[in-house]
C-alpha positions as CSV (number, residue, x, y, z in Angstrom):
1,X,-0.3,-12.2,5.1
2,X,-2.9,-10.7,2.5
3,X,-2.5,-9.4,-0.5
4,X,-5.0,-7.2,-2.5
5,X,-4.4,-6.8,-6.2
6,X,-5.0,-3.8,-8.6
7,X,-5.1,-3.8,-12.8
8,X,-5.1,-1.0,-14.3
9,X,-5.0,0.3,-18.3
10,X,-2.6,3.6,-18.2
11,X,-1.8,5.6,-21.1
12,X,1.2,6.0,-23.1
13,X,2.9,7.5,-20.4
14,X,1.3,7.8,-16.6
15,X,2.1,8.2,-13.0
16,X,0.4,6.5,-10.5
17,X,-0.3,7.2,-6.8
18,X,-0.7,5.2,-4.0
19,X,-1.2,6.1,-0.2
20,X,-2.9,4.4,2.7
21,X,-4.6,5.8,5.0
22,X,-6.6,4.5,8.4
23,X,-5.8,2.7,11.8
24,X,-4.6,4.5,14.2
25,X,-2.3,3.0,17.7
26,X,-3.3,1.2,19.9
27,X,-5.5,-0.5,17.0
28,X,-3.8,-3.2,15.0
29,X,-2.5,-0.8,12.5
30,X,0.7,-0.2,14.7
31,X,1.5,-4.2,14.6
32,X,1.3,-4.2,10.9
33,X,3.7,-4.3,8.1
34,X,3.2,-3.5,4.6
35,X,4.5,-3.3,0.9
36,X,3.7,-1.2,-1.8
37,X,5.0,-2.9,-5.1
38,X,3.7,-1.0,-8.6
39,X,4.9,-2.8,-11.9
40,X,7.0,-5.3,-10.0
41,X,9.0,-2.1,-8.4
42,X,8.6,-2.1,-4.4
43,X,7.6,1.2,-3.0
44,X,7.4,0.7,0.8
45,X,8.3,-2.4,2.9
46,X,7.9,-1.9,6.3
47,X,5.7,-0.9,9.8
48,X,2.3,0.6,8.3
49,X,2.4,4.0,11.0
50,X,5.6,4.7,8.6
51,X,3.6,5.2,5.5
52,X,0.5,5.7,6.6
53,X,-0.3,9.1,4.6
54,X,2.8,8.9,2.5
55,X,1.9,9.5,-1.1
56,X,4.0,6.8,-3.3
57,X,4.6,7.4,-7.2
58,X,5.7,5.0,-10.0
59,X,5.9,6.1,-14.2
60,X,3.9,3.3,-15.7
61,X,2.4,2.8,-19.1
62,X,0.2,0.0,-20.4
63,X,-1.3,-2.6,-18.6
64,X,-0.5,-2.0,-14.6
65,X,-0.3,-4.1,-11.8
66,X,-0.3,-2.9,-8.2
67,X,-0.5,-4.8,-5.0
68,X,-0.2,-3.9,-1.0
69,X,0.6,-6.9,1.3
70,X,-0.1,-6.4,4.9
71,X,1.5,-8.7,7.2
72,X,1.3,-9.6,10.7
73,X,4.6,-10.8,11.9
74,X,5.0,-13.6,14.0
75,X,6.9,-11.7,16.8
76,X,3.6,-9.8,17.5
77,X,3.3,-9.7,21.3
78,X,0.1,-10.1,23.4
79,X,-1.0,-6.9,22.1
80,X,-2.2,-7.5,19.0
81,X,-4.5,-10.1,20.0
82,X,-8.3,-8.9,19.4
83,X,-7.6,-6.1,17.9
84,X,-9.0,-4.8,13.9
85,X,-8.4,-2.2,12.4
86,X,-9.4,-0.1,8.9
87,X,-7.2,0.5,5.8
88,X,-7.8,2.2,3.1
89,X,-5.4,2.0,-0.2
90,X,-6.0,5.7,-2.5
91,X,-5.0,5.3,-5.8
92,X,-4.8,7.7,-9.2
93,X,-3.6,7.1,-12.4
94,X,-3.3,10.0,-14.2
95,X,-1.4,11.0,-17.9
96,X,2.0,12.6,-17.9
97,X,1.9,15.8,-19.8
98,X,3.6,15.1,-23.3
């Protein structure tokens, strides 16, 4: 598995927005799974092509952490073998209105 890692400073009070978009079948998108966690609060766990596009929110406040694993389980058939493909996380952080 692989993990990318986000920090963030958010105001007071924020929301922040994640999505991932890219791969599409027969690349190795379809084989992949994923996890959203924001703040230590998972999001998404599960086959990529199931969020791919989804837009995920979290209220957070201070210093932020964010991370998306992607995971290439070990009951991948023949498929997945040579196959790439292209991911890419969206993120905003923007101030909740007071």
């Amino acid at each position: 598995s692989y993990t990318q890692e986000y920090t963030a400073k958010a105001p007071k009070s924020a929301v922040l927005t994640i999505s991932l978009t890219g791969g599409h079948s027969p690349d190795l998108s379809g084989h992949l799974n994923v996890t959203i966690v924001a703040d230590g609060k998972q999001l998404y766990d599960g086959n990529y092509l199931y969020c791919r596009g989804v837009i995920y929110t979290a209220e957070v406040s201070g210093d932020v952490t964010f991370s998306v694993t992607y995971t290439l389980p070990q009951d991948a058939d023949n498929s997945a073998q040579g196959k790439s493909c292209s991911i890419t996380a969206h993120c905003t952080l923007q101030e909740k209105d007071s």
